[in-house]
C-alpha positions in Angstrom: 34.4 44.7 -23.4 31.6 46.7 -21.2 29.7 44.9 -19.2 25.8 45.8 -20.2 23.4 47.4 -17.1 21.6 43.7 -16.8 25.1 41.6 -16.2 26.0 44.7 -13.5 22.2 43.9 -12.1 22.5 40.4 -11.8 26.2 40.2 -10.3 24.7 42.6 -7.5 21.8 40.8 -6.9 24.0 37.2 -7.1 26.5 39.1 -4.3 23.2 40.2 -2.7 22.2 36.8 -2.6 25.3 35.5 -1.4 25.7 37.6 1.7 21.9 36.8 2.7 23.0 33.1 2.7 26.1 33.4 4.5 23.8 35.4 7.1 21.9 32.8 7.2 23.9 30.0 8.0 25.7 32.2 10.8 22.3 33.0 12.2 21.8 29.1 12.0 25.1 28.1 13.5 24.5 30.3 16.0 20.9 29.0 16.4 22.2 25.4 16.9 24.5 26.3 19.6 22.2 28.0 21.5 20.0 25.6 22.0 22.9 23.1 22.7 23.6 25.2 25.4 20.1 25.5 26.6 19.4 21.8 26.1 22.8 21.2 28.4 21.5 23.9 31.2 18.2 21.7 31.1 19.9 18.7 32.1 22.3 19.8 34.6 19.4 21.5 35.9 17.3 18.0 35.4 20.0 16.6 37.1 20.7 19.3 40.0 16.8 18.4 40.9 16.8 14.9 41.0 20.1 15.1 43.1 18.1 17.3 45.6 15.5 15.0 45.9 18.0 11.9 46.2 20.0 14.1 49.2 17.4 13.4 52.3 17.2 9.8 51.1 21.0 9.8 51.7 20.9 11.4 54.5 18.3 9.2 56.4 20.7 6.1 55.4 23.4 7.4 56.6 22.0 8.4 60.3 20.4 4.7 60.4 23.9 3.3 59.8 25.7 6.1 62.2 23.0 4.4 64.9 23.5 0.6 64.3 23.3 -1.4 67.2 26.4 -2.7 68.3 24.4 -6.7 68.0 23.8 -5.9 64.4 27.3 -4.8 63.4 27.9 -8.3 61.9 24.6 -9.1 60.7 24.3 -9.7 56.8 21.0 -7.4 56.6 22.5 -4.4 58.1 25.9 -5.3 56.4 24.0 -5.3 53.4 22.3 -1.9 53.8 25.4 -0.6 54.8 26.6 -1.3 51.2 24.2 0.2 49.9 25.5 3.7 50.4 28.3 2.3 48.8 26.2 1.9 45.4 24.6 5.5 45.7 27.7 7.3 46.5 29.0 5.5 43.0 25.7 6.2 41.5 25.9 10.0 42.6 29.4 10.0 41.7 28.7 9.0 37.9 25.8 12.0 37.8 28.8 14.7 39.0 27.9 15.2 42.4 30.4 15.2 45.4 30.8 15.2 48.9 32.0 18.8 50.4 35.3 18.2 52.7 34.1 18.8 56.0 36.6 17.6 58.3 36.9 18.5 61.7 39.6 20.8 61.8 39.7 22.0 58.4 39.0 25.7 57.6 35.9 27.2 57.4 34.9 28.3 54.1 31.2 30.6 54.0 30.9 29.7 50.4 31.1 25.9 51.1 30.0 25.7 54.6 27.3 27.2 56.5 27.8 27.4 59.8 24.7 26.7 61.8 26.7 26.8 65.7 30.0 28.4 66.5 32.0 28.3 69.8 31.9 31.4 71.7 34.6 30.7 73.9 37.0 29.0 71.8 40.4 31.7 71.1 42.3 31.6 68.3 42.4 33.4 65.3 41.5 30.8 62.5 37.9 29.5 62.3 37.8 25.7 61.7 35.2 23.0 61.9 34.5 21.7 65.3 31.8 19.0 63.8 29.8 18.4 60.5 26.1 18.4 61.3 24.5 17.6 57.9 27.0 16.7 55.1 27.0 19.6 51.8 27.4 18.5 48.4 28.3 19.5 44.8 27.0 18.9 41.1 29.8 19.6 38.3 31.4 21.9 40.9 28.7 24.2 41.6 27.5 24.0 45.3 24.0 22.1 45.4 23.6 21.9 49.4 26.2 23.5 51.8 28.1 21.4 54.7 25.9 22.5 57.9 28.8 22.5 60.1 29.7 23.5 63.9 32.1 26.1 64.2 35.4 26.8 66.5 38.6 29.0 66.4 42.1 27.6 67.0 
């Protein structure tokens, strides 16, 4: 039993047919991940931007409560502003962003830190922070803001 030249046509053009369809769901599939990826990088950038934003707000609150009056320390107002931070750390917390360990006498680190003084005269041969000037943060691990931080050797 032959096979006639139309039935050898149209099995070609059916396998023809075929592969063009499988191309294009690949081409789709990869289509839809793509832009799954870019919609992701739009939000974390979103997010990234907002958190920037948010930072000097932070930081304001944070040097207001570092200079409360002694007479205010048990005052319900201040008390209450001082929880506050509280609720944003949470609230930055929930968006991916953390604080960069700064502690004095931890090790420097260039890629976390940046180091805006450094003790001349201090010897030793490990650079550690002295003091954390301006606190550095984080968004899904990628450095946002670097800890501006004062320098020393021990």
């Amino acid at each position: 039993m032959t096979k006639s030249k139309k039935q050898d046509d149209l099995e070609q053009q059916i396998a023809e047919l075929t592969l063009d369809l499988q191309r294009t769901r690949a081409d789709f599939e990869n289509y839809r991940k793509r832009m799954e990826q870019e919609k992701e990088m739009a939000r974390g950038s979103g997010r990234a931007s907002a958190v920037m934003k948010l930072l000097p707000v932070v930081d304001n609150i944070e040097r207001a409560i570092a200079h409360l009056p002694k007479d205010l320390e048990e005052n319900a107002w201040a008390n209450s502003v001082v929880n506050l931070t509280k609720g944003l750390d949470k609230s930055l917390s929930d968006m991916g962003v953390e604080r960069i360990d700064a502690k004095i006498g931890s090790a420097f680190n260039p890629d976390l830190h940046d180091a805006v003084q450094f003790d001349e005269e201090a010897e030793g041969e490990h650079e550690v922070i002295a003091d954390e000037l301006q606190p550095g943060y984080k968004v899904d691990g990628i450095v946002m803001r670097p800890s501006m931080v004062k320098v020393t050797r021990q």
